[in-house]
C-alpha positions, 0 to 999 in steps of 0.5 A: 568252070570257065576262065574270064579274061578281063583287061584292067586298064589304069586310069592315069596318063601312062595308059598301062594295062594288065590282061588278068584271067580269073576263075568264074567261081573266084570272088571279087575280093581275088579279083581286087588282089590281082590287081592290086599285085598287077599293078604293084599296090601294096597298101590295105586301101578300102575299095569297090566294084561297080558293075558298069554297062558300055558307057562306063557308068556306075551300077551297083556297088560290090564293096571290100568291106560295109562301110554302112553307106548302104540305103536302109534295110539294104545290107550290100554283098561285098567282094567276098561273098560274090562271086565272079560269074555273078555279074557276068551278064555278056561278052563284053562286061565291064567294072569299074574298080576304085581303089583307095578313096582319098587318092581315088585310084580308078580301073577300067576292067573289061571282058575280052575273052572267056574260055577252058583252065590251061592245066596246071595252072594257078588262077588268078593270073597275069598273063599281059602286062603293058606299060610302067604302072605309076607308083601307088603313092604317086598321088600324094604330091597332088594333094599337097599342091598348092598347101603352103609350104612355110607356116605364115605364122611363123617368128621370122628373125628378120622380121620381128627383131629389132635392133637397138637402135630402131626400138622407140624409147618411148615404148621401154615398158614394152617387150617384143611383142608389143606387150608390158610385163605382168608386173606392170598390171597392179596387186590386183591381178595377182 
């Protein structure tokens, strides 16, 4: 059994990363859970692997869970079934991990080092933490930016009310809106 050390980089302005090591037999649904509690995420967001080369390009897909995605007759090996030492193909390996689709969490994930287990102890690991992760829920704001805030078809009093004296006496048999009363319509439309 060999220990690879993989260095997981945020993609997010605060550029922090985490040097994870992880047992070669460990699936990649361990690795998916160190990450996360690296980085401080807690929420049960759907995610996937991809096995990248150099240039940070998609390969195939390792998924948590088969969201039924898959080309027919193909039935994809999620996390848990595969397993670490599976895709290591060089010294360099590289993953592209994407956590949460809609906030669209992405991590570069790269080999820098394999080796011997240290004795006693417990894998996966943490064992370099650098920068302030951001916050799990920090995307929110940007997918409501530019929403409009207020309801456009909100009553605002200012508006719609008019006083008294700037009401037309010739629209008496008309309420606020613009509209007449229902009685006004005749025995036939009761």
């Amino acid at each position: 059994m060999r220990i690879y050390r993989f260095r997981v980089l945020i993609d997010h302005p605060s550029e922090a990363f985490r040097d994870l090591e992880i047992e070669s037999e460990q699936n990649f649904l361990d690795l998916h859970k160190a990450i996360k509690e690296a980085f401080a995420f807690i929420g049960q967001e759907m995610a996937s692997f991809y096995v990248s080369n150099e240039s940070w390009e998609k390969g195939p897909e390792i998924p948590l869970a088969d969201l039924g995605f898959a080309e027919e007759g193909e039935v994809p090996a999620l996390m848990e079934e595969v397993r670490i030492s599976d895709h290591i193909r060089s010294t360099s390996q590289r993953f592209i991990y994407a956590y949460d689709f809609l906030h669209m969490w992405m991590f570069m994930v790269e080999l820098i080092q394999a080796g011997d287990p240290k004795p006693g102890a417990n894998y996966p690991r943490v064992v370099m933490s650098m920068g302030t992760a951001p916050d799990e829920h920090s995307k929110e704001d940007d997918l409501t930016a530019g929403i409009v805030e207020e309801d456009p078809y909100a009553m605002d009093d200012e508006e719609h009310d008019l006083d008294e004296e700037d009401r037309d006496p010739d629209d008496a048999d008309h309420n606020e809106f613009g509209h007449g009363n229902i009685d006004d319509l005749g025995e036939e439309y009761r």
